[in-house]
C-alpha positions in Angstrom: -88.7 3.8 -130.4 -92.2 5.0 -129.4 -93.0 7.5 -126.8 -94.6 4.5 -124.6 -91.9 2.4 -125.3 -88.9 5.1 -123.7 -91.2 5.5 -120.7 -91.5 1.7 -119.9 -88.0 1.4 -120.3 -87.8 4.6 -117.5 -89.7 3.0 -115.6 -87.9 -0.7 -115.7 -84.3 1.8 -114.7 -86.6 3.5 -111.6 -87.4 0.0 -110.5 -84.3 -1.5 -110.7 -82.2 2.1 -109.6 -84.3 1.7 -106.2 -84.3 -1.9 -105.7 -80.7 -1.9 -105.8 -80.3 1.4 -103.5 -82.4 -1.1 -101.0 -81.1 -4.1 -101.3 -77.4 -2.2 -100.6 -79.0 -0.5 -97.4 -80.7 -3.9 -96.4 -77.3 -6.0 -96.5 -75.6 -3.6 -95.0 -78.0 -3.2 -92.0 -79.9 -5.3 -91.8 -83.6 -5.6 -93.3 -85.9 -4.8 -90.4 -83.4 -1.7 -89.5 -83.9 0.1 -92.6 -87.3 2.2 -93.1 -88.9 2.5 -96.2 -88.5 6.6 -96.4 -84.7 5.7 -96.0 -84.7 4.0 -98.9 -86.7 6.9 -100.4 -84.0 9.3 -99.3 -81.0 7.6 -100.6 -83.1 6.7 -104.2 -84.0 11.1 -104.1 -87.7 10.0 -104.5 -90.6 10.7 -102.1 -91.9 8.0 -99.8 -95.6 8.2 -101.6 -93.7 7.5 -105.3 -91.8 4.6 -103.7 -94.7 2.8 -102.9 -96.2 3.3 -106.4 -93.4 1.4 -107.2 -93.3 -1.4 -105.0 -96.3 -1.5 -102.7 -95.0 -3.7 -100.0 -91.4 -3.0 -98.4 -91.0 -6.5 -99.4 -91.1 -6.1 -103.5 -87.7 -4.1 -103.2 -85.9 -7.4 -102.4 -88.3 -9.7 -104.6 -88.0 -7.2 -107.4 -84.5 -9.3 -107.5 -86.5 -12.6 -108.7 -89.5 -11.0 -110.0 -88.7 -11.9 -113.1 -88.8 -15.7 -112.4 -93.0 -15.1 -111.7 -93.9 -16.5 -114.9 -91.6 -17.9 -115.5 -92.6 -21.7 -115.9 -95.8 -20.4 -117.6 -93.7 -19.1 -120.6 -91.5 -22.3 -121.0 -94.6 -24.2 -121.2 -96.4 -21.7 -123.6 -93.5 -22.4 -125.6 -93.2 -25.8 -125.9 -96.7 -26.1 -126.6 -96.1 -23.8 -129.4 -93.7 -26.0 -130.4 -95.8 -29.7 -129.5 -92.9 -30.1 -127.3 -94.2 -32.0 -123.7 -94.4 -29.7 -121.0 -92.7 -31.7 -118.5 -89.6 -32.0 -121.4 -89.4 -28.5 -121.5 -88.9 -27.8 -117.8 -86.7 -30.1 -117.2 -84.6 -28.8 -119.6 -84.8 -24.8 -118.4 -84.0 -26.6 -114.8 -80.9 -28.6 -116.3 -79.9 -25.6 -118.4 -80.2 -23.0 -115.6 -77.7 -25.3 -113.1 -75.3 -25.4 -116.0 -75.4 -21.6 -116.5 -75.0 -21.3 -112.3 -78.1 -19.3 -112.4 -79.0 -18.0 -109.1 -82.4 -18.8 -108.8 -81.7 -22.4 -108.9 -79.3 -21.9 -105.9 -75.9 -23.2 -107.6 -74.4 -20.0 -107.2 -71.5 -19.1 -104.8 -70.8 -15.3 -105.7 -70.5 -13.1 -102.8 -72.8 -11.2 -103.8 -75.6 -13.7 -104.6 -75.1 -15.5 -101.5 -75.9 -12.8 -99.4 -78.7 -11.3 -101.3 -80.3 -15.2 -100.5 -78.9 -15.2 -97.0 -80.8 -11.9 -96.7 -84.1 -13.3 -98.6 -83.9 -16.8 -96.5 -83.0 -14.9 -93.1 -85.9 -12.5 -93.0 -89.3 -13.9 -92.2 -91.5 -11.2 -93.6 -89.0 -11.9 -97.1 -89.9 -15.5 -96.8 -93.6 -14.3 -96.3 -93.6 -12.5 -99.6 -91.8 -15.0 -102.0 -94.4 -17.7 -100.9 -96.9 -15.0 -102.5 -94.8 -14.7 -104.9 -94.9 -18.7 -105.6 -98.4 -18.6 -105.5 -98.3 -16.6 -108.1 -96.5 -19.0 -110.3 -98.5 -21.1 -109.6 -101.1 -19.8 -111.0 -99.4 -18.4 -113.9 -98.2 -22.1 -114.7 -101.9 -23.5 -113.9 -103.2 -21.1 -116.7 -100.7 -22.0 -118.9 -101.5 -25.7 -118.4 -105.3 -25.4 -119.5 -106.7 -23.9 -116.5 -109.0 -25.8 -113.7 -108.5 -28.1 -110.5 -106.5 -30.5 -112.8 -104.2 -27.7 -114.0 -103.7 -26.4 -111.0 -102.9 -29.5 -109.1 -99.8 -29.9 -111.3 -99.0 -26.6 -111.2 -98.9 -27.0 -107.5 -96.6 -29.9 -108.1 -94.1 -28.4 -110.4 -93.6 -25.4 -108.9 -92.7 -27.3 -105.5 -90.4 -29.7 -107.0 -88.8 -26.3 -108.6 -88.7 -24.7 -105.5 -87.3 -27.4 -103.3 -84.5 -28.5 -105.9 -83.0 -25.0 -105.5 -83.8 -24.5 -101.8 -82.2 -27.7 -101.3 -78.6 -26.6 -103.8 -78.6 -23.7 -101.9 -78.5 -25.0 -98.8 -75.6 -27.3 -99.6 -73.7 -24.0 -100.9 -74.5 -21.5 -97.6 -73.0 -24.7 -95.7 -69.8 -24.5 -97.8 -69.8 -27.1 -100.7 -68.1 -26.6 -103.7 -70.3 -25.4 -106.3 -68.8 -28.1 -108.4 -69.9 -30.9 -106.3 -73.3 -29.3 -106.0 -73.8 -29.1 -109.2 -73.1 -32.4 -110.3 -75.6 -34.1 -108.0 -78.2 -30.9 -108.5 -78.1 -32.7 -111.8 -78.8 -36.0 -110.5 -81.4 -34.8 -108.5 -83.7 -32.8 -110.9 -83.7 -35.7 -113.4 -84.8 -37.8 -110.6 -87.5 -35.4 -109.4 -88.8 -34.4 -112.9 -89.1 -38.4 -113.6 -91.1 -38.8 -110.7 -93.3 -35.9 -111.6 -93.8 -37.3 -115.5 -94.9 -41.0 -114.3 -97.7 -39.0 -112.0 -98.7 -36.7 -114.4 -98.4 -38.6 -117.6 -100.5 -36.3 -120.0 -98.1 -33.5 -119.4 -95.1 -36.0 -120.2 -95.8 -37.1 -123.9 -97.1 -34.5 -126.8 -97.6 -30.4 -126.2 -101.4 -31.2 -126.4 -104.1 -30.1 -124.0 -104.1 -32.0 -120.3 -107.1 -33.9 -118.6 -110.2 -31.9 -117.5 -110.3 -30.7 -114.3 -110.0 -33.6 -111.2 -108.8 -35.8 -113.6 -106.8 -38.2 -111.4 -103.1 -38.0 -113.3 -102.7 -35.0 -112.2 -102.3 -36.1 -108.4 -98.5 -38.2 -107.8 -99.2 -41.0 -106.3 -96.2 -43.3 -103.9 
């Protein structure tokens, strides 16, 4: 392996090594009761070298779901690749991330998951960040989608309908449901919001070619 390739993967073990020390300290405290040069302590880094890490006390909890940022740009780069319809191929990541329980799309009952997103959900400057952190999806998936207004106005769309879907299963699971029952109607419920999103943005729902130009009016949902 090359020289630059060991130091990236250093760096990806410092990022995680420190998130992890954080997220420990924040759960166990609470979030707003832990400084950031505590978390520097217990990682045995300075305060100046954590924040070349994560710049916001913030990132050491999203680092968790940081992965997930482009997420929906790469499944549609991929199906494109592929001439498979956008819209096809995130509905299928959606449906096969409920089947595997993955956490970000909130059918997920370990301990340990449910209080890192009781943490996330229950701190307002957390909830702050991951909306930036949406936004930046967003545009990830609007670039992915051809770029301009039109692009971005579905990108908007499907990122919301994402987000919702889990905020919704995860509320159902904080209140106690069985992860079972969840899931079966999380199910139900992303097939019907992924229909609803391929009848108003029909160029993204047939073929992995290009969408409208930019204003072009499928790519606003209508009632």
């Amino acid at each position: 392996m090359s020289e630059t390739g060991l130091r990236e993967r250093k760096k990806q073990r410092m990022y995680q090594a420190v998130s992890d020390i954080a997220v420990r300290l924040f759960l166990e405290r609470g979030f707003d009761a832990v400084s950031v040069a505590e978390v520097a302590a217990a990682a045995e880094i300075s305060k100046p070298t954590l924040f070349r890490y994560f710049p916001a006390k913030e990132d050491l909890v999203l680092h968790r779901i940081a992965d997930h940022e482009g997420e929906a740009a790469r499944v549609v780069a991929a199906a494109r690749a592929e001439g498979t319809a956008p819209l096809a191929a995130l509905r299928r990541h959606f449906l096969d991330g409920l089947a595997a329980a993955d956490p970000i799309t909130g059918v997920n009952d370990h301990p340990q998951v449910r209080a890192f997103y009781t943490l996330l959900y229950g701190t307002p400057s957390l909830v702050a960040r991951l909306h930036a952190h949406l936004e930046r999806s967003e545009a990830a998936l609007a670039e992915a989608l051809g770029g301009g207004l039109g692009a971005r106005l579905a990108a908007g769309q499907i990122i919301a309908v994402r987000r919702i879907l889990a905020e919704e299963n995860w509320r159902r699971i904080s209140a106690g449901e069985r992860v079972e029952d969840v899931r079966r109607e999380a199910v139900d419920a992303a097939g019907r919001a992924f229909a609803a999103l391929e009848a108003g943005l029909p160029h993204l729902a047939a073929g992995g070619g290009s969408g409208p130009g930019p204003g072009h009016p499928e790519t606003i949902v209508t009632e």
